[in-house]
C-alpha angles and dihedrals in degrees: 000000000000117000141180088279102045081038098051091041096045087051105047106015095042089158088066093053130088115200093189093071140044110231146182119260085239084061092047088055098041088051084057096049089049085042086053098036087057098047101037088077093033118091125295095281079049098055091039090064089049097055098046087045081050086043104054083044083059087055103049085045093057105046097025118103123247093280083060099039082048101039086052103040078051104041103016111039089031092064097045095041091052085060101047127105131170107272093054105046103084090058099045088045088052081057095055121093091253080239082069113040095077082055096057090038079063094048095051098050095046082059 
């Protein structure tokens, strides 16, 4: 069953989607946090993917009811947060919708 988040993400994100098999929303964002975790530290075409997929998450965010807000702080920001460290952190933040950064902050310090 395709929903906001498989839709949105199918639409604007295509390299984090796998058209051979049928998949959760929670896999979906857990493919776009593993998409943005490998480009944030690749070159500047690299880093821009990462940001507009960071970005579209930010949308969805913004305007999703309480199941997406949940489904991407647990999926999403988790599996970005468990792979943070501090010297990264300014530059992944800079990434972030600025609606969105006190929310990772959140998630990172929950973990």
């Amino acid at each position: 069953m395709e929903n906001k988040i498989i839709s949105t993400v199918k639409a604007w994100i295509p390299g984090c989607f796998h058209d051979d098999k049928e998949e959760s929303e929670y896999e979906i964002l857990q493919h776009v946090a593993e998409y943005c975790l490998m480009n944030f530290d690749g070159s500047d075409e690299d880093q821009k993917l990462a940001k507009e997929a960071v970005h579209v998450i930010g949308i969805l965010y913004g305007g999703g009811s309480l199941h997406i807000k949940n489904a991407i702080e647990n999926e999403f920001l988790e599996r970005l947060a468990t792979s943070e460290s501090p010297a990264s952190l300014r530059n992944h933040l800079a990434c972030f919708p600025k609606e969105m950064r006190s929310i990772y902050m959140k998630t990172i310090l929950e973990n």
